[in-house]
C-alpha positions as CSV (number, residue, x, y, z in Angstrom):
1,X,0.0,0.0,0.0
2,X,1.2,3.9,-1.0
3,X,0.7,6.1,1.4
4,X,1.0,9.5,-0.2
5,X,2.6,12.6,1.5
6,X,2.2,16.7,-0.2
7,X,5.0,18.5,1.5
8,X,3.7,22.0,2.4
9,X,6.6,24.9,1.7
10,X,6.6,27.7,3.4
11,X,9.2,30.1,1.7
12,X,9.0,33.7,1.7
13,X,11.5,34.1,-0.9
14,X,12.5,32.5,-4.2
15,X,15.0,31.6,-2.7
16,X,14.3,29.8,0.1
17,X,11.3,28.5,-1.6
18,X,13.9,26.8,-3.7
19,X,15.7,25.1,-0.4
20,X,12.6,23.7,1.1
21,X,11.7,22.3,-2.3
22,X,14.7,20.3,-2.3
23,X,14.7,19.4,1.6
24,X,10.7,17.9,0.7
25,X,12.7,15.8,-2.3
26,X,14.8,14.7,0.1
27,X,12.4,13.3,2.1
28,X,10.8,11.4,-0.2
29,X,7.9,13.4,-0.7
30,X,5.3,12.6,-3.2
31,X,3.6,16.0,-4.3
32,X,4.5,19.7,-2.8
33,X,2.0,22.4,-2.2
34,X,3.7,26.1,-2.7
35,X,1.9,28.3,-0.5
36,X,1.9,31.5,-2.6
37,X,0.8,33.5,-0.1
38,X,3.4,33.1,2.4
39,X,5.7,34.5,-0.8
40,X,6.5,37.9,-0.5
41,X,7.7,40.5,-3.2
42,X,7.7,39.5,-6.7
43,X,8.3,36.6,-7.9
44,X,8.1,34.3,-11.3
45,X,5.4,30.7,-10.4
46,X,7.7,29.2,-13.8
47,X,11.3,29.5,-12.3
48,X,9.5,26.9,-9.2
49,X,7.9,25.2,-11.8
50,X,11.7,24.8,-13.1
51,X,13.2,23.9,-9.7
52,X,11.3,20.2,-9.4
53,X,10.0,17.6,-11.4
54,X,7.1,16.6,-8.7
55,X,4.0,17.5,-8.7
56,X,3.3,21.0,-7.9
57,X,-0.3,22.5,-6.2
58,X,-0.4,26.1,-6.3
59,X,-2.4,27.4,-3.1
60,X,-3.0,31.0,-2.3
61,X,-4.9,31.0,0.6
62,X,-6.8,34.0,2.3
63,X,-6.9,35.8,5.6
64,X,-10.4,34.8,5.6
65,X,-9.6,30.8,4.6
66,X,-7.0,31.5,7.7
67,X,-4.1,32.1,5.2
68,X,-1.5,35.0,4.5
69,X,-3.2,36.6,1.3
70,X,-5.0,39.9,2.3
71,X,-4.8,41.8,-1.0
72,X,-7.8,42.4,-3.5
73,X,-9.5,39.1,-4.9
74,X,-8.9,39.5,-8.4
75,X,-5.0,39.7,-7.7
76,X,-5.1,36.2,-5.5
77,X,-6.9,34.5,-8.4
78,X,-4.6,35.7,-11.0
79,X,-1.5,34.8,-9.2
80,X,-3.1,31.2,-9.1
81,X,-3.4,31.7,-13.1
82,X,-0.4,32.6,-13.1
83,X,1.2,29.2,-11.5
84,X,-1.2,27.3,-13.9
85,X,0.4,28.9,-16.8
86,X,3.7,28.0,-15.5
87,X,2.8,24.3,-15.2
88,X,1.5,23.9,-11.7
89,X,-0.3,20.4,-11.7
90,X,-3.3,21.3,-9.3
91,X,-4.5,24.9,-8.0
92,X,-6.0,25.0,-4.4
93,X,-9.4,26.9,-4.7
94,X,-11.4,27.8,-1.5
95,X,-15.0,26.2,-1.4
96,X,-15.8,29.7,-0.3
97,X,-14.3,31.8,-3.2
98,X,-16.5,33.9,-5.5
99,X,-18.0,32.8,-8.6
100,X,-16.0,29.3,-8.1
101,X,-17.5,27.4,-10.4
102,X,-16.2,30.1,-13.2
103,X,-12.8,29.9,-11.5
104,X,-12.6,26.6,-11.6
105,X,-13.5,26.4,-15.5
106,X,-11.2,28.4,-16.0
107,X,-8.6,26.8,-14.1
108,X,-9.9,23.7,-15.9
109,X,-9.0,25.4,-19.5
110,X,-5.5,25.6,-18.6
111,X,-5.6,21.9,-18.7
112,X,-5.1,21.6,-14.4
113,X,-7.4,20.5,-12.3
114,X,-9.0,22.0,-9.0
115,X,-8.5,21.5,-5.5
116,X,-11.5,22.7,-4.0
117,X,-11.0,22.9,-0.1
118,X,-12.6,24.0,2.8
119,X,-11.2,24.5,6.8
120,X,-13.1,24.8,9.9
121,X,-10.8,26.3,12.6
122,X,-13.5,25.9,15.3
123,X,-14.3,21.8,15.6
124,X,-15.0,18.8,13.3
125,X,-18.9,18.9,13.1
126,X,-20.9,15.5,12.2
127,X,-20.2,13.4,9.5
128,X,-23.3,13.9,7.6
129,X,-22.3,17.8,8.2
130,X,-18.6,17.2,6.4
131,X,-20.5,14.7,3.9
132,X,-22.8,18.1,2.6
133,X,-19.4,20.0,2.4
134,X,-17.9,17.7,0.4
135,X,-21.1,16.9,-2.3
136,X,-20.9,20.9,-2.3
137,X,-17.2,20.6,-3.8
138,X,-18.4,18.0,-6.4
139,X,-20.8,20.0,-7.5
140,X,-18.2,22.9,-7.7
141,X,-16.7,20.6,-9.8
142,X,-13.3,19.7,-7.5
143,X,-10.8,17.0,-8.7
144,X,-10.0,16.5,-5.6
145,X,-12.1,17.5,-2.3
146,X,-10.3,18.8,0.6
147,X,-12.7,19.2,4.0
148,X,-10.4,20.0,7.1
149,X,-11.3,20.5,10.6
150,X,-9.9,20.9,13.8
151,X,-10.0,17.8,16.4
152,X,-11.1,19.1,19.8
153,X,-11.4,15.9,21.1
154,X,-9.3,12.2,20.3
155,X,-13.0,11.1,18.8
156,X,-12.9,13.6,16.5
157,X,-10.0,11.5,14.5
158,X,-12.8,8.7,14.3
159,X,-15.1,11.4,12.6
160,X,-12.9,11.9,9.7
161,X,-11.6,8.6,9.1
162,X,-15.6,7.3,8.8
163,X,-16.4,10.5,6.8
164,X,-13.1,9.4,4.4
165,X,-14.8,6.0,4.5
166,X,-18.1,6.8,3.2
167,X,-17.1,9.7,0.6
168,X,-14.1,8.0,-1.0
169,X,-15.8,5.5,-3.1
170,X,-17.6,8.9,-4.5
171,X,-14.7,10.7,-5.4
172,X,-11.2,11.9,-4.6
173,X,-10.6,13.6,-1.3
174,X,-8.8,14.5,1.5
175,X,-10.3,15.1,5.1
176,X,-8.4,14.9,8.6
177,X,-8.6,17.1,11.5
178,X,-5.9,19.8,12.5
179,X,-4.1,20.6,16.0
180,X,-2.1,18.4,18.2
181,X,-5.0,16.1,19.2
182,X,-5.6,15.5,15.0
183,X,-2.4,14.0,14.3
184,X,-3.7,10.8,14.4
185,X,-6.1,11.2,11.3
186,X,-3.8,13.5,9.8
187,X,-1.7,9.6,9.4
188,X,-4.2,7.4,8.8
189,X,-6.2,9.5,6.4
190,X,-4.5,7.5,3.3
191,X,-5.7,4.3,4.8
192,X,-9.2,5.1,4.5
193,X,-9.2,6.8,1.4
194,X,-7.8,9.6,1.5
195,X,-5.6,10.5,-1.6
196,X,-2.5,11.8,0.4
197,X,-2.0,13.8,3.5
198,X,-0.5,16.9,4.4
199,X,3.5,17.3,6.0
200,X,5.7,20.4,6.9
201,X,9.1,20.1,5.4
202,X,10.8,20.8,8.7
203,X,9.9,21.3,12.1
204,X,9.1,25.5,12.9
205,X,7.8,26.3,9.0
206,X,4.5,24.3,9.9
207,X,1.0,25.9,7.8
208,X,-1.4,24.7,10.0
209,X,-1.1,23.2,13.4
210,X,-0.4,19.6,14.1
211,X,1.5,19.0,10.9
212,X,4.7,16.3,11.4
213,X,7.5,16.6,8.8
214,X,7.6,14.3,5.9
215,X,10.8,12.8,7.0
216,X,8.9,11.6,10.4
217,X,5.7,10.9,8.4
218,X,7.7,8.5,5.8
219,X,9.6,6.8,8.7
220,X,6.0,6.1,10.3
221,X,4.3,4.6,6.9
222,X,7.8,2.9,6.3
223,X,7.3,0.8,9.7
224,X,3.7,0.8,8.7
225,X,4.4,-0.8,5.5
């Protein structure tokens, strides 16, 4: 069994974005997510596009979505464009964005497909709760369906992994829960469906809390395996 890992990088420079991208290659990681919004000046999506031959996701996420990205809207989708035109493989759109279903089209035209994701910072509600989130994201017309929440309790693990039961026979997806007491789905979310999971590429450059760096997460699935 694979047990697929995206290596979140954190870089706010080219440069650095370039180090972290070879640290997650390193590790062994499977796909890497560039968070655009933690980049800061100007920069050109093609020249990271240059500096790997894994899969890239192109993610730009918003202060609303609890990202970095406060700027006008129109700006955040075209520098998601932008990464698509470079030869990003996925873009990461927010379940809440406006007019998705257009964005995602277009995103769709550029021959990529779409990401569509959605984060609850406050708890992980009900399954049939996560199960209406996700059938929203189909209909938005995600490749891939990203529902995340935030484990307030050890049960709320359990939660995701039987949601990633039920809705992976429907379609691709990711789902486990964030913070310390999540880490446990955030590992066993590939064995009950989920496409691959979500690692830092070192310890302190973290997006979200409870992520493990890939080199831990590979040693666990190698002892797994």
């Amino acid at each position: 069994m694979t047990f697929k890992i995206c290596a979140v990088v954190t870089g706010k420079t080219l440069q650095e974005t370039g180090r972290m991208i070879k640290k997650a290659e390193a590790a062994k990681t499977d796909l890497i997510e560039i968070r655009m919004d933690y980049l800061q000046g100007s920069y050109d999506t093609s020249k990271i596009r240059e500096s790997t031959n894994l899969p890239l996701i192109a993610t730009n996420r918003p202060t609303w979505e609890g990202g970095a990205f406060n700027g006008p809207e129109n700006d955040r989708i075209n520098m998601l464009l932008s990464a698509a035109d470079a030869g990003f493989n996925f873009v990461d759109l927010e379940l809440s964005t406006g007019n998705l279903k257009d964005v995602v089209k277009e995103v769709g035209r550029r021959g990529l497909e779409t990401i569509v994701s959605s984060h609850d910072y406050t708890c992980t509600p009900p399954v049939p709760e996560i199960y209406k989130i996700f059938l929203r994201e189909l209909r938005a017309g995600a490749g891939i369906c990203k529902v995340i929440t935030t484990a307030k309790t050890l049960d709320d693990n359990l939660t995701c992994l039987r949601f990633l039961g039920k809705a992976s026979g429907k379609g691709r997806v990711v789902s486990f829960c964030m913070g310390e007491l999540g880490v446990t789905s955030r590992v066993l979310s590939p064995i009950f469906g989920a496409s691959f999971t979500y690692a830092s590429v070192q310890r302190g450059r973290e997006s979200a809390p409870g992520q493990l760096p890939v080199e831990t997460m590979r040693k666990i699935y190698g002892l797994m395996e």
